[in-house]
C-alpha positions, 0 to 999 in steps of 0.5 A: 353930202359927204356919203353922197360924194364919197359914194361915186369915188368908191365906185370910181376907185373900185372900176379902176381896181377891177379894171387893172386887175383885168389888165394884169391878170387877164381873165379868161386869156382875153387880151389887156386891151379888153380889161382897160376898155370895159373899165373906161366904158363902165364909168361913162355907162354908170354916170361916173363920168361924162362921155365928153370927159372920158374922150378929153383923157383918150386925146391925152394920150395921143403923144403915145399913140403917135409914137407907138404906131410910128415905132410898130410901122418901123419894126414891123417893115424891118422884121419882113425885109429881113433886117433882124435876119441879117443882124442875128447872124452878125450877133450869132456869129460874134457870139462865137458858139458861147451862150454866155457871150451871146446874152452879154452881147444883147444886153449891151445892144439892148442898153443902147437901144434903150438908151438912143431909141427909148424902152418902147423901142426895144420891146418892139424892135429888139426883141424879135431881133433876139428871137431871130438870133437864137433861131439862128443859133439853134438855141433850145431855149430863147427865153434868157436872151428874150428876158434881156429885152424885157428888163433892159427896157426899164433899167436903162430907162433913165440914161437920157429923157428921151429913154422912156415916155415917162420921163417927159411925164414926170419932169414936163415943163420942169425937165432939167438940161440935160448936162444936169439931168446926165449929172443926177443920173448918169451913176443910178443909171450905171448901178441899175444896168449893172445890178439887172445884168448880175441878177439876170446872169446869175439867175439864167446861168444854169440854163446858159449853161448848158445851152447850145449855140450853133457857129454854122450859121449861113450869112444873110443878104440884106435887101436893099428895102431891109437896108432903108428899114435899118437907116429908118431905125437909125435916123429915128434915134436921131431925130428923137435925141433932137426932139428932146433937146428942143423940148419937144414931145416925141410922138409926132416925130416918130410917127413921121418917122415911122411912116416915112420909113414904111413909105419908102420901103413900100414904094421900093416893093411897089405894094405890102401895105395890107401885109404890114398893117395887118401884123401890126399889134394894134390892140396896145392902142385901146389899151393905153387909151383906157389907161388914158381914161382911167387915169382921168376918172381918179384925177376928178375924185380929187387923190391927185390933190390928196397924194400931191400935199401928202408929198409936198409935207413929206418932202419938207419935213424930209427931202431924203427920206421922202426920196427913198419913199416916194421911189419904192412907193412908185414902183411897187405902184407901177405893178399894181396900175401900170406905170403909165398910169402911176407915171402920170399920176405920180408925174402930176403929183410932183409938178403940182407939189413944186418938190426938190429935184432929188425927189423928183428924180427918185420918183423918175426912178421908181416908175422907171425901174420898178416895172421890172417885177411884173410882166404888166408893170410897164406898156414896153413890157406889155409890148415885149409881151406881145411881141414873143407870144407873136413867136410862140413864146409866153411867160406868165404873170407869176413866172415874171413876178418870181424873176423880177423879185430877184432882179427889180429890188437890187437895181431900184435900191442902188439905184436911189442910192446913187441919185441920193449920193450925187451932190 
């Protein structure tokens, strides 16, 4: 009875490998999307899971999905009404002609971004910003400035809950208030932002260097609907800091959001909703759906009871240790699935194991911060992902991996320390 029950979790376990692999590694340049769907759809075909029970993990995901069609409507109706034009000259303009001024000032606009309007936001919303502002600028090479967007993303992921979905997956109905969640990461949050600023400074400065920013850039009018699009954005951030106050999920407001912003923008135009829909990058919706999917399939082979014991032991035997454990463990794991899926699983794993809140919070911080070594670590750097090949750009999987092993490790660890510091 064991062989035969051990059998199907193996084939279990090695569609999910395969099918995060595809993810990652996207064989023959077939979009991520692909990969996580013929994975999920391989467990339904080979009898590993019930169809009703694969479409019980997509409608797991439909907090995501609300959120990330709200935030594309938002920037995609931005980008086209000319708001990212407008602020790149203001950005350009500021920056002065100096290279190093420009990516100092779009990393603090991309912290407070992350901050106030979460990571997804800032793939999606910022960065075609950056792109613009470097385009503005005459800039030879964009990528420094568009790497902010990528990193900043996730390292200031935890300043608040509403920063990453994930964070409302890990605490759920544990979460702490949130003059204690400030209190517990308010100095990793600073260490970790601080710390990716340095390396990514450090490592960009021969290319900053000797790069050229133009200070001859035309002013831009921004347009009446352009200006509805910014005060959509805006509003947004506030409406999601009111959410998570009140301890509500946050898909359902941004999506009303989203489309209350495109709505108002369409009407003004009187027309565009073909337009916009269609450069809207819908295939991120399958893909978090797979990982949904995938998700589910491992929980039924029973390792999210495996990993929640070993966790509880670990953790009272050992609080500190654990904590420095489980947050490096859980972000090379991110890399490995995905931190969505690590999130969930891991987020589970601390709800069912009842765990002190430093090594919760350490947890947090692992699949926050970790997805900054590789380019399919994180759904927000997927989306930055698309959003730059979108301008022509593209960074590949190992060009990622050797910039993120100088930038993740530094800001995860001091990081942890800080969490472990605070009393």
């Amino acid at each position: 009875m064991g062989a035969l029950t051990l059998t199907p979790n193996l084939m279990t376990w090695g569609i999910a490998a395969l099918a995060t692999l595809g993810v990652i590694t996207r064989p023959f340049s077939w979009p991520e999307a692909i990969w996580a769907v013929i994975g999920a759809s391989a467990l339904v075909v080979f009898g590993l899971m019930p169809a009703g029970t694969a479409w019980e993990g997509v409608l797991k995901g439909t907090d995501v999905y609300l959120f990330l069609i709200g935030m594309m409507l938002m920037s995609e109706v931005a980008r086209k009404e000319g708001l990212f034009d407008w602020l790149a000259g203001i950005a350009v303009r500021a920056a002065k002609g100096s290279a190093t001024r420009l990516f100092t000032l779009i990393y603090v606009v991309g912290t407070v971004v992350t901050v106030f309007l979460s990571n997804g936001a800032c793939a999606v919303v910022l960065t075609p910003a950056v792109y613009a502002a470097t385009k503005a600028a005459k800039v030879e090479n964009p990528l420094p400035y568009l790497f902010i967007c990528a990193f900043i993303a996730n390292a200031a992921s935890f300043v608040l809950p509403i920063s990453n979905p994930a964070n409302l997956v890990v605490f759920a109905e544990h979460m702490p208030p949130l003059t204690r969640w400030l209190a517990m990461f308010a100095l990793p949050s600073v260490l970790a932002i601080v710390a990716t600023y340095a390396t990514l400074r450090l490592t960009q400065n021969s290319v900053l260097r000797t790069q050229q920013v133009s200070t001859d850039v035309e002013a831009v009018h921004l347009s009446r609907t352009g200006l509805v699009a910014g005060l959509g954005i805006v509003a947004t951030g506030g409406v999601l800091i009111g959410a998570s106050a009140m301890g509500l999920d946050l898909g359902l407001p941004t999506f009303v959001a989203g489309g209350l912003t495109t709505a108002a923008v369409l009407l003004m135009r009187r027309g565009g909703l073909v337009e916009v829909a269609k450069d809207v990058s819908w295939s991120v919706l399958p893909l978090v759906a797979g990982l949904f999917v995938l998700v589910e399939a491992l929980e039924k082979t029973g390792v999210l009871r495996m990993i929640a014991d070993a966790l509880k032991q670990a953790a009272t035997a050992s609080p500190t240790e654990t904590a420095w454990g489980a947050g490096t463990l859980i972000a090379v794991l991110c890399n490995l699935v995905n931190n969505l899926p690590a999130g969930l699983i891991a987020g589970a794993a601390v709800q069912t194991a009842h765990v002190p809140d430093k090594v919760a919070g350490a947890v947090l911080i692992g699949v926050d911060i970790g997805p900054n070594l590789s380019v399919t670590g994180s759904l927000a750097t997927i989306l930055w992902l698309t959003a730059i090949r979108r301008e022509g750009q593209d960074v590949g999987f190992w060009r990622f991996l050797k910039l993120g092993l100088l930038v993740m490790p530094p800001a995860l660890l001091l990081a942890l320390a800080g969490l472990i510091l605070v009393p």
